[in-house]
MARBA-135944 format. One record per residue (C-alpha): residue in three letters; x, y, z. Coordinates in pm, whole numbers, plus 50000, padded with zeros to 5 digits. Layout:
! residues N
ALAXYZ;...
This chain:
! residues 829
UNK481164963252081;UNK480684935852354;UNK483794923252515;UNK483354886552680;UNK484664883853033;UNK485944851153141;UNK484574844653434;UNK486314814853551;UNK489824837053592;UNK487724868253741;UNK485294850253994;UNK485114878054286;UNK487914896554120;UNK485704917153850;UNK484504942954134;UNK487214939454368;UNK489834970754430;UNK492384943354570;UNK495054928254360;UNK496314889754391;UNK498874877854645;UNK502424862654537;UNK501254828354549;UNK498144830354363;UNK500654853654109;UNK502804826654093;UNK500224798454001;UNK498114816853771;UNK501914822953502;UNK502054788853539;UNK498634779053424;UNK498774808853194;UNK501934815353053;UNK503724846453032;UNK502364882352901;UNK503904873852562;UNK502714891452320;UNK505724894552015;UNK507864865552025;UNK511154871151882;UNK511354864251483;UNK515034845051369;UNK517334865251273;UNK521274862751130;UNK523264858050795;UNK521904821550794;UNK518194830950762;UNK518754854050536;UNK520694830950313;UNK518134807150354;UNK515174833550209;UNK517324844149936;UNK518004802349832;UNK514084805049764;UNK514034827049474;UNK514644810649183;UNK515404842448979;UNK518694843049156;UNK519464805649047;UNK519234819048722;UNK520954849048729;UNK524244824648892;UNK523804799148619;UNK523934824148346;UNK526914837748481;UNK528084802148479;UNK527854797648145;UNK529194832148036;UNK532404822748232;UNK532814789548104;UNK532454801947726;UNK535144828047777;UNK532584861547769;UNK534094877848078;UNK532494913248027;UNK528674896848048;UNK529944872448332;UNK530724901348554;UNK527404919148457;UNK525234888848579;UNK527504890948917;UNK526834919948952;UNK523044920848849;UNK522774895149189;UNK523304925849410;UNK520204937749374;UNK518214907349430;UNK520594902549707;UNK519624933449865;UNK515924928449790;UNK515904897049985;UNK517944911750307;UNK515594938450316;UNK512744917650321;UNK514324901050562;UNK514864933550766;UNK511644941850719;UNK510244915250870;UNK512434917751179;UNK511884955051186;UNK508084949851139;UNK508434927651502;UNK510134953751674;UNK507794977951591;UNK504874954051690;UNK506504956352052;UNK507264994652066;UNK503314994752121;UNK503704975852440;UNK504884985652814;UNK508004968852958;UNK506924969053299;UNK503534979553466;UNK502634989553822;UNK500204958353979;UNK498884956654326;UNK499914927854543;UNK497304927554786;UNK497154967354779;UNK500274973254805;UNK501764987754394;UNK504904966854263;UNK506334974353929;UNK506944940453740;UNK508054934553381;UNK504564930553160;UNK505604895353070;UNK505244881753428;UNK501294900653403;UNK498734874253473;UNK495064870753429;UNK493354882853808;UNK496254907153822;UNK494774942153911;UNK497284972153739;UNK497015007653769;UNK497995023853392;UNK498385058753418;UNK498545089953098;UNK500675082952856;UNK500935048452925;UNK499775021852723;UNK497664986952849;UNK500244962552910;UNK496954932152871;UNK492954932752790;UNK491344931153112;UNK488194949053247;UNK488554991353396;UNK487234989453748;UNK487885024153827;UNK488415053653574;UNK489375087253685;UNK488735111853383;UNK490155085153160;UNK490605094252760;UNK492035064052546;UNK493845064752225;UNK492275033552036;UNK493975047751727;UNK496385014951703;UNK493554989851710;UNK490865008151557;UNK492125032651326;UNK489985062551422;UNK491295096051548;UNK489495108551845;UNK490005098752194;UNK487935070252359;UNK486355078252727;UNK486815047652917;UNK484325041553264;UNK484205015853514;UNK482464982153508;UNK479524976753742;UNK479224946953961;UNK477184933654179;UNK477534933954584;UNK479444900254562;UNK481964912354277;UNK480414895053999;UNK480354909753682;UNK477494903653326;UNK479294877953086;UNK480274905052853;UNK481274940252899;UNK481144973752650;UNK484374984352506;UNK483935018152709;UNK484684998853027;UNK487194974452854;UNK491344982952861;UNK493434970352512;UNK496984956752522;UNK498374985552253;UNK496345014952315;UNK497245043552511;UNK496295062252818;UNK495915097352743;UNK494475113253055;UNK493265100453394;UNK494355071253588;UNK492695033753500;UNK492515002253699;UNK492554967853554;UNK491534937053617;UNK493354916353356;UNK491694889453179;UNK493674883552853;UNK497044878552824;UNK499574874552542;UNK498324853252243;UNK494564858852368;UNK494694896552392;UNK493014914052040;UNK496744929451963;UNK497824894052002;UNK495444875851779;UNK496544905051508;UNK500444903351566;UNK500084864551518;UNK498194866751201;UNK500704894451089;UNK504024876251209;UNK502734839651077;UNK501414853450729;UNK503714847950440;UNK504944869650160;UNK503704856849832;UNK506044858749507;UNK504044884049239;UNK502384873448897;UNK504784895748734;UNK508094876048890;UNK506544843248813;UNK505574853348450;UNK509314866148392;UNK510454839448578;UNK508554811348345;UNK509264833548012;UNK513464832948092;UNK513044794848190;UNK511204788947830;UNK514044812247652;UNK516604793947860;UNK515524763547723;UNK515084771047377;UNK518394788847395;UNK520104758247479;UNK518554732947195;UNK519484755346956;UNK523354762247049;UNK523194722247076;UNK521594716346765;UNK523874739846550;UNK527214729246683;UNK526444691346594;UNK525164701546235;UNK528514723746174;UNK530454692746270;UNK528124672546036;UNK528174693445782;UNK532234691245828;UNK532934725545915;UNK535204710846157;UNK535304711946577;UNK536354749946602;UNK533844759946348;UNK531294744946579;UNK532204756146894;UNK532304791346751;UNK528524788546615;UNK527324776546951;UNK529364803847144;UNK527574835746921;UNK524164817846921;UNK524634813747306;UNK525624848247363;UNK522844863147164;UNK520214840347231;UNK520444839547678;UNK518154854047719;UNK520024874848049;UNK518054914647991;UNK515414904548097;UNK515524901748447;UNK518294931548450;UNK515474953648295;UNK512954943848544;UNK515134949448838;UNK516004981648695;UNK512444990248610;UNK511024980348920;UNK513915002449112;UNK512895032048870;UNK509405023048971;UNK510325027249324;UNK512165063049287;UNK508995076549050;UNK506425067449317;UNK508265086049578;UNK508475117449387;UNK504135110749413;UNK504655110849793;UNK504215071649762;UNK507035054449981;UNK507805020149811;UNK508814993750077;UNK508814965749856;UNK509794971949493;UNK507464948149353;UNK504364961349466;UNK504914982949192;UNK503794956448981;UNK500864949049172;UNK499774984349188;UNK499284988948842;UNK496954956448859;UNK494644967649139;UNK490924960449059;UNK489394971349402;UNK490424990349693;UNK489634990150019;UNK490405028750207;UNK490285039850547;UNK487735069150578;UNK489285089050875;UNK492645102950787;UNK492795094550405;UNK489595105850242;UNK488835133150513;UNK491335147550678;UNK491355128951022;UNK490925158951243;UNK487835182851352;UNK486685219551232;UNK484185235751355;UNK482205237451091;UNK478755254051164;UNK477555275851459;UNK473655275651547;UNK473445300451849;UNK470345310752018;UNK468585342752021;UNK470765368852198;UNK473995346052162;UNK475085351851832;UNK478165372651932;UNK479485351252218;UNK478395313052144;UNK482325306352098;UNK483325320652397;UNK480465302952618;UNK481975270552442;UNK485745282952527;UNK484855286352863;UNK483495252752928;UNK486615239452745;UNK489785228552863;UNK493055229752671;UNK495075204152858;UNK492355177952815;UNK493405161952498;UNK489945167752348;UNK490305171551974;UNK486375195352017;UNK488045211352283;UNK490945218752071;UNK488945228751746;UNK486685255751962;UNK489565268652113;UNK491235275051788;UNK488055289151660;UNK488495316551930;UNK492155316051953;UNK491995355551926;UNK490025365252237;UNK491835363152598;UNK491265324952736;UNK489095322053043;UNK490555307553340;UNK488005285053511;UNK487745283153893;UNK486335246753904;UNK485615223053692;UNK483275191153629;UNK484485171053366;UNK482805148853107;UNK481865116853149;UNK480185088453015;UNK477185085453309;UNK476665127653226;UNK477415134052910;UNK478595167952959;UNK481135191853152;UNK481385226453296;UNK483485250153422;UNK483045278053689;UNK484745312253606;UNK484555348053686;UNK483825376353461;UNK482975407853539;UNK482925406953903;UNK480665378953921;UNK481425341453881;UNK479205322953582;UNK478795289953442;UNK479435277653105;UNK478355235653004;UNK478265216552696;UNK478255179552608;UNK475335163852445;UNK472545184952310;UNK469615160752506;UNK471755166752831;UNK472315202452812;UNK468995209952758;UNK467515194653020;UNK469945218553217;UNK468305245553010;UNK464915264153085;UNK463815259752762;UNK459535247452712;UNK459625214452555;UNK458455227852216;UNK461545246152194;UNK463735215052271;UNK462075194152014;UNK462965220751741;UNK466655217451884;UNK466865182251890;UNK465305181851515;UNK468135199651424;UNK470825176451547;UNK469235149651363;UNK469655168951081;UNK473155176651147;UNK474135142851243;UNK472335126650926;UNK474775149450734;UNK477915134350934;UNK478235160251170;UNK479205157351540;UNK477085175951726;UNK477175195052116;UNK475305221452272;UNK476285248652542;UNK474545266852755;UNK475285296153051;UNK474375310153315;UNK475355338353605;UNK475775318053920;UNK473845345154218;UNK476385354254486;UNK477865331554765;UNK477585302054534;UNK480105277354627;UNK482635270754334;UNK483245231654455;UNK479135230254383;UNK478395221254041;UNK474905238453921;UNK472765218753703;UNK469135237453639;UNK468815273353543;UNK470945273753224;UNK470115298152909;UNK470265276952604;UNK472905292552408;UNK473065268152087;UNK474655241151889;UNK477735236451722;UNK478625214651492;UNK481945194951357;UNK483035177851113;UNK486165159550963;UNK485895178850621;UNK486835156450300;UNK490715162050168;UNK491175181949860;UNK491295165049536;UNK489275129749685;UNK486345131449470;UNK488095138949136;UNK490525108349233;UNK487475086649297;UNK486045091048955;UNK489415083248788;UNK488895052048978;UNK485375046248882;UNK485745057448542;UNK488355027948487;UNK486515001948631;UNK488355002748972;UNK485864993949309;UNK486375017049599;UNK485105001649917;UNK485255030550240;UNK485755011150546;UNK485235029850858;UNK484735025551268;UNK482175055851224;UNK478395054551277;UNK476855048250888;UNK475185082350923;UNK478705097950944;UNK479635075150655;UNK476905078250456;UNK477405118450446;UNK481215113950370;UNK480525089850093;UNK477705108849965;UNK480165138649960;UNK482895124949735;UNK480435108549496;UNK481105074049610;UNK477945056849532;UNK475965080849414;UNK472805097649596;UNK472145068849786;UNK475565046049856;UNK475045011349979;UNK476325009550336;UNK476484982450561;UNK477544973950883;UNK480674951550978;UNK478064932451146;UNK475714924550807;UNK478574922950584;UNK480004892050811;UNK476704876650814;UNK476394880150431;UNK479894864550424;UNK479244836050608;UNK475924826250461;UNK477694831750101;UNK475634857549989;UNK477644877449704;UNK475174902449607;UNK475844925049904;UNK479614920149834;UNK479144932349476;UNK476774964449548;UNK478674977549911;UNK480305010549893;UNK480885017750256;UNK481144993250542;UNK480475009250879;UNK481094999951257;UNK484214978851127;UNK486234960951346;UNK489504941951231;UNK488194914051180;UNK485964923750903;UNK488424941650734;UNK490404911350674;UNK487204891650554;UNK486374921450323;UNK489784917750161;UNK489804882050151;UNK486224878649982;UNK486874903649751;UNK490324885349632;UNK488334851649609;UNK485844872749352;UNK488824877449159;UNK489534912649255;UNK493274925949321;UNK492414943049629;UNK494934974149751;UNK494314980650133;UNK495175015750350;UNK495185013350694;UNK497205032950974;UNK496785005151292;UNK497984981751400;UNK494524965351391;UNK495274969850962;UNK498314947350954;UNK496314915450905;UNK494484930750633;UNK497484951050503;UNK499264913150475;UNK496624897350273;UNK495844925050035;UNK497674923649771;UNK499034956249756;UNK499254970450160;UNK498915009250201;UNK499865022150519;UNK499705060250653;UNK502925078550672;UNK501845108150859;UNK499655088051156;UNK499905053451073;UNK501745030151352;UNK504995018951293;UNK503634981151256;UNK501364995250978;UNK504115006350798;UNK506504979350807;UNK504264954250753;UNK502634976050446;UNK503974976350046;UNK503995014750014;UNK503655039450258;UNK501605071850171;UNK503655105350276;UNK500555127550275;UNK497755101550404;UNK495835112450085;UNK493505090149902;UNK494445113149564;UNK498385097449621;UNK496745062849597;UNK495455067749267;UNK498485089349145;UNK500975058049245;UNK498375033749030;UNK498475058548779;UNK502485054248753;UNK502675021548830;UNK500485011348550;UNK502395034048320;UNK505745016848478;UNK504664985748435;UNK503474990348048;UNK506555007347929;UNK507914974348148;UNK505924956947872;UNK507264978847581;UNK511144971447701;UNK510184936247680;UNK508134934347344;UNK511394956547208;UNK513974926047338;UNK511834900247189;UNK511434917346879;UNK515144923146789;UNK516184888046978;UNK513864871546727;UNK515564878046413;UNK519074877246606;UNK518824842846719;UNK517144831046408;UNK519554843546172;UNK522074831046382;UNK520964797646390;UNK519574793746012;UNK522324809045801;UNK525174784645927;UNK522764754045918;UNK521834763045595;UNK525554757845553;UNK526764793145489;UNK529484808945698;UNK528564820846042;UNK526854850946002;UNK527664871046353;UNK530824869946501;UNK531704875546894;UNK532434910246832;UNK529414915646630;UNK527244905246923;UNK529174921647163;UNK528504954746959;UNK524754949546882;UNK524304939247289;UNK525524975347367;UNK522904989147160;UNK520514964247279;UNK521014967047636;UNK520825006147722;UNK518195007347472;UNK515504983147682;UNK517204999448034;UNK516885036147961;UNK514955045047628;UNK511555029847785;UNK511885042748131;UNK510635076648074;UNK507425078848230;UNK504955111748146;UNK504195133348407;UNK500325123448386;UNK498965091948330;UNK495195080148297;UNK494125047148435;UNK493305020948187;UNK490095001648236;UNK490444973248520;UNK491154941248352;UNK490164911948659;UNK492274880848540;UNK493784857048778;UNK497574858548705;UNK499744889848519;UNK499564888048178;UNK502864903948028;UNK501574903947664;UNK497794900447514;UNK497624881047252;UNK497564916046986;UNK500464920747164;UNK502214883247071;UNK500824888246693;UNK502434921446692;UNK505894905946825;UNK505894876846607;UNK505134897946304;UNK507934922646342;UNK510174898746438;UNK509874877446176;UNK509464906445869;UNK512804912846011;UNK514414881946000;UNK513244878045649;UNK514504910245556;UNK518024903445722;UNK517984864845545;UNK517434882945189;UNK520014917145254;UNK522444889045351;UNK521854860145043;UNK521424893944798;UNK524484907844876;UNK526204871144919;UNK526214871844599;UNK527634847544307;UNK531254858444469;UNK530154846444801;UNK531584878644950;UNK531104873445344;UNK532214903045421;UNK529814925545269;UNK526834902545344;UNK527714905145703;UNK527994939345650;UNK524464942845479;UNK522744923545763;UNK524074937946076;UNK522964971445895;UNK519264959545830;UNK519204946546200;UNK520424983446330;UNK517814999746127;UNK515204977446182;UNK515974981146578;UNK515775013746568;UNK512235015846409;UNK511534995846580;UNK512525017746947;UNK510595045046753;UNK507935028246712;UNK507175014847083;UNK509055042347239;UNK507505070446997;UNK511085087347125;UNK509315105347431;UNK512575122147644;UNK515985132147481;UNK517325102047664;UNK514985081247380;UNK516185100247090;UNK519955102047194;UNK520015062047241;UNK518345053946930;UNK520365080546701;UNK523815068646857;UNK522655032246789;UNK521905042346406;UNK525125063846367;UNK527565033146518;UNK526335009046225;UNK528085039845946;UNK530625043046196;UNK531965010846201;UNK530914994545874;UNK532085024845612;UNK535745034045760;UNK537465004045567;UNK540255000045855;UNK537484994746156;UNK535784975345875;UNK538414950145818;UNK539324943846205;UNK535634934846228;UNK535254913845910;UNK532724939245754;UNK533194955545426;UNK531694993345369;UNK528764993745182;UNK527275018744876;UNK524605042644871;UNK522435016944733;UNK523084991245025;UNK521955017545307;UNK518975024345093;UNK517824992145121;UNK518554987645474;UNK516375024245523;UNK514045005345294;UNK513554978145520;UNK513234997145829;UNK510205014245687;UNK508514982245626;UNK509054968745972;UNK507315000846086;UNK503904988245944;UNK503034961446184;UNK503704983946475;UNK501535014946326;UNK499044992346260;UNK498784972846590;UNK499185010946760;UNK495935017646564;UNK494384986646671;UNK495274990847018;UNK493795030047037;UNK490795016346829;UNK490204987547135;UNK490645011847372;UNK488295034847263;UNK485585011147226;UNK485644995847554;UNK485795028747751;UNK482205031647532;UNK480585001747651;UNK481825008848009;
């Protein structure tokens, strides 16, 4: 990747091993500004009051409180205070997330860095850095600005933060000419990134970026000035309590002026609208979702998904397409040695020719890996060596061994046999074989050895007379459990795109291995995929499987083209090159185990394991979450429908009022731990559904609206006729309140059963204690009188059993339906 060097700041600086003088310091931060890369985000009580004014959930949770006080119900008053803690908390945390999400955004960054004056070193703090300044970063220190490497001593980089690969990065120094000048663009491998981390060696820099301009600028501005989007799921509850809300109020207004027409009197009234308000606020619902989306949060943990924002598990269960790091969360992000090629006469010691021309200090995750590989023998000491670097592409170490001192190289397989005595026949069938290997994904070296003759001088590095020894050949081997989670994905309709830094060779071979894309998986480069983008070409954008040679910047497009197709796109990504794309996605996925703190603050669930299999098992919850969300629901609607309507049409029809306060306070405590625990039981397994792509969440399908409207009015009917039936000529209020709270019970309860199917003894204890409190309190004539109820006979229950049965119908029915649909479009897909 080219890097463009502005030569305006660096004119006969580029080359130059001489840093600026105070003055021209001084002139170049005024022209330039500081090194400021994070600016600080507001903070305080006040801003956080002013996020949580925005949601206007929590306007409705205080005015329903509101009215509860003002019409005397002081038990459901308190429960809507409290029931703002939550939301409360939500907002603070998002809040705190955001702050914490800056602060992590600066732990990448150095405080102070060493820069010559002249060539003299003075530590300064990184925000007084300027372009033209010259800094020496040393291991374990991270680039305080971009700027070009003029000299590199043995210098390893971890580019992990920016772009989201594993292995080390060797860094070399720029060329210039005799005069200092310097190409108009530079390769990364001679390029230093604000972010990313010295690992060994000693760099120079000529610094040409700072602050805003630097690439970990440019991302921590599109991270810090992105917003956070309210969910279709809040704004569907939102708009469904506003509509209840509404309709809720016309009523209670409408029944207490036709009481007082009717001349029922001014108390009479007052105590209609009262009961009708109580039942008909509509105030579970967004108690249930908080609650559900909380349970949401503790389930997906148990999967090893971290939750950071509760709603994403909503959006999870939605998620159409998703976009996954290779490195790290399909394969395991680190090398094996995987396959060992030696030459004739080397079988038995390849390994510990490699061993010897490794290092164990050096940070090299090969060097590592081959080492392990031989971790059994007694390491070899070397008595010089000649490291790696980029101009020779190999390294070797001097050590003795029986007496006499040897040599033992290895680097790239071209390079180390040209060291080698081997006839050029014999290096052609070698270098077939890497391109074998490396078509397959493999990283490939050589080694080679040789017995140095006596009176060789251990400072003198040799380089002809080497015995080919062989290849070996890594690989970052696929996580267990990837390729079954894949085709859970592609069997419900669900695009996985892999988007990797890696060559497309390396890509293709990891794709091909999990069955992404069958035999032959599209792959393209970041490079052709923008150039599709921007000429609107959509056919590459609907075929891609893998997109390799990313850089950030594609990423983001990726996501957002795939969201303007209509896709709910879920992103994973461990860098902090990730958070822009992390923001936009709709659901953000960041790596627990590697990922950068900025990844993970800024991200809407954090993965514990780094395992593409926990993506899929946290959809596979959250889309069971969010449809026994969906049940809860369909179950308040159901029994609010016949509630409110026989609440409202019995006293306009001029009867007495048919539900007292205390009747509503008693069917509200079977109501309300029925929709908050009996549908919260989640299986332990769960199979995705097929991928529906529609623009906004839909709580209900329209099978699902017939089924509620049915039910609920079957059982309003039912509860109009038990009441007029047992009415009577006598009008005997009493009983007939008596007969139609009973019919309601029952009917609720088949109706639990029915959506529930009683999965969990927490089900079938809620339902059976709802069913026993409507004997309970109706037959003992005492209880009976205090509430004015009246017991019932044998033949009353029967009928209220009766009707229970026929309100099951509609929901076997549209159960059957629903399987039936089901099965037929998993056919045709």
């Amino acid at each position: 990747m080219k890097q463009l060097i502005p030569t305006d700041r660096l004119t006969g600086l580029a080359g130059s091993l001489s840093g600026l003088n105070e003055k021209e310091r001084g002139e170049r931060l005024l022209r330039y500004g500081p090194n400021r890369i994070v600016e600080h985000g507001r903070s305080g009580i006040w801003s956080v009051l002013q996020d949580s004014l925005r949601d206007p959930m929590l306007w409705f949770l205080i005015g329903t409180a509101a009215v509860f006080f003002l019409v005397g119900e002081w038990t459901e008053a308190v429960v809507m205070v409290v029931a703002l803690i939550p939301f409360l908390g939500m907002d603070a945390f998002l809040h705190h997330r955001t702050q914490a999400s800056t602060a992590g955004l600066k732990s990448q960054l150095l405080t102070s860095a060493r820069v010559l004056v002249g060539t003299t070193p003075v530590t300064v703090p990184s925000e007084d850095i300027v372009p033209g300044d010259l800094v020496e970063v040393r291991a374990g220190e991270p680039f305080p600005a971009d700027g070009l490497i003029v000299a590199a001593d043995n210098v390893q980089v971890d580019e992990s933060a920016l772009s989201g690969e594993a292995y080390p990065v060797r860094k070399s120094g720029v060329r210039s000419g005799p005069d200092g000048a310097v190409a108009g663009d530079a390769d990364s491998d001679g390029w230093g990134f604000a972010g990313t981390r010295v690992l060994t060696g000693m760099a120079r820099v000529r610094i040409a970026y700072t602050g805003r301009e630097t690439a970990y600028g440019e991302i921590v501005r599109t991270a810090v000035e992105g917003t956070l989007k309210r969910t279709p799921l809040q704004q569907a509850v939102a708009e469904l309590v506003r509509v209840l809300l509404a309709v809720a109020l016309v009523i209670c207004l409408v029944l207490a002026l036709t009481r007082l027409w009717q001349g029922h009197g001014m108390l009479d009234a007052i105590l209609s609208a009262v009961t009708l308000a109580v039942a008909a606020l509509p105030e579970e619902f967004p108690v249930v979702l908080t609650f559900f989306l909380g349970l949401g949060v503790f389930r997906l943990a148990r999967r090893r998904a971290l939750v950071r924002r509760a709603v994403a598990v909503e959006n999870i269960s939605r998620v159409t397409a998703i976009c996954s790091d290779k490195t790290g969360t399909m394969t395991a992000g680190q090398l094996v040695l995987a396959h060992q090629f030696p030459a004739e006469g080397y079988s038995a010691i390849l390994l510990q020719i490699a061993a010897a021309a490794s290092r164990g200090e050096s940070g090299d995750p090969m060097d590592a890996a081959i080492l392990e590989a031989v971790a059994e023998h007694p390491p070899i000491e070397p008595v010089a060596s000649f490291p790696f670097t980029e101009d020779r592409k190999h390294e070797t170490n001097l050590f003795r061994q029986g007496g006499t001192l040897q040599a033992a190289v290895k680097g790239a397989p071209e390079t180390v046999l040209a060291l080698s005595a081997e006839d050029a026949a014999t290096r052609q069938q070698w270098l077939d074989r890497v391109a074998e290997l490396a078509a397959t994904g493999h990283k490939v070296i050589a080694c080679a050895h040789r017995v140095l003759p006596p009176g060789h001088a251990v400072d003198t590095e040799p380089d002809t007379g080497f015995s080919f020894s062989g290849l070996l050949a890594f690989e970052d081997p696929v996580r267990e459990g990837v390729a079954e989670a894949l085709r859970s994905c592609l069997a419900a309709g669900i695009r996985v795109i892999m988007v990797t830094g890696d060559h497309p060779l390396t890509a293709t071979a990891v794709a091909r291995e999990i069955g992404l894309g069958g035999a032959t998986p599209r792959v393209l480069t970041g490079d052709e995929l923008s150039a599709c983008l921007a000429s609107g070409d959509s056919d590459d954008l609907e075929r891609v499987d893998v997109v390799a040679r990313a850089v950030p910047t594609v990423k983001l497009q990726l996501v957002k083209a795939l969201q303007a197709a209509g896709e709910v796109v879920a992103v994973t990504g461990d860098g902090v090159n990730d958070v822009p794309a992390l923001k936009a996605a709709d659901i953000g996925i960041a790596m627990g185990e590697r990922g950068t703190r900025s990844a993970r603050e800024v991200a809407s669930i954090v993965l514990m394991d780094d395992n593409f299999r926990t993506i899929v098992h946290a959809m596979e919850e959250g889309w069971q979450l969010f449809r026994n969300l969906k049940l809860s629901f369909q179950y308040l609607l159901m029994i609010h429908i016949p509630l409110v309507i026989t609440a409202t049409l019995i006293p306009l029809l001029g009867f007495p009022v048919l539900y007292l306060p205390i009747h509503i306070v008693w069917l509200e405590l079977i109501i309300h731990p029925t929709a908050l625990l009996v549908f919260q039981n989640l299986p332990e397994h769960a199979r995705l559904p097929l991928a529906t792509r529609t623009g906004k969440a839909i709580l209900f399908s329209r099978q699902d609206v017939i089924q509620v409207l049915v039910v609920g009015l079957l059982t309003t009917a039912l509860i109009y006729w038990s009441f007029l039936r047992s009415l009577g000529e006598m009008q005997d209020v009493a009983h007939a309140r008596s007969m139609a709270l009973a019919t309601l019970i029952v009917a609720g309860a088949v109706m639990t059963a029915g959506l529930s199917r009683l999965r969990g003894r927490v089900a079938v204890m809620v339902t059976v204690a709802g069913l026993l409190s409507a004997p309970l309190l109706i037959q003992p004539d005492a209880v009976a009188v205090a509430l004015h109820l009246s017991p019932l006979h044998l033949a009353d229950w029967l009928r209220a059993v009766g009707s229970g049965v026929l309100v099951a119908i509609p929901l076997v029915a549209g159960a059957l339906l629903r399987r039936s649909s089901r099965t037929g479009k998993r056919a045709r897909a």
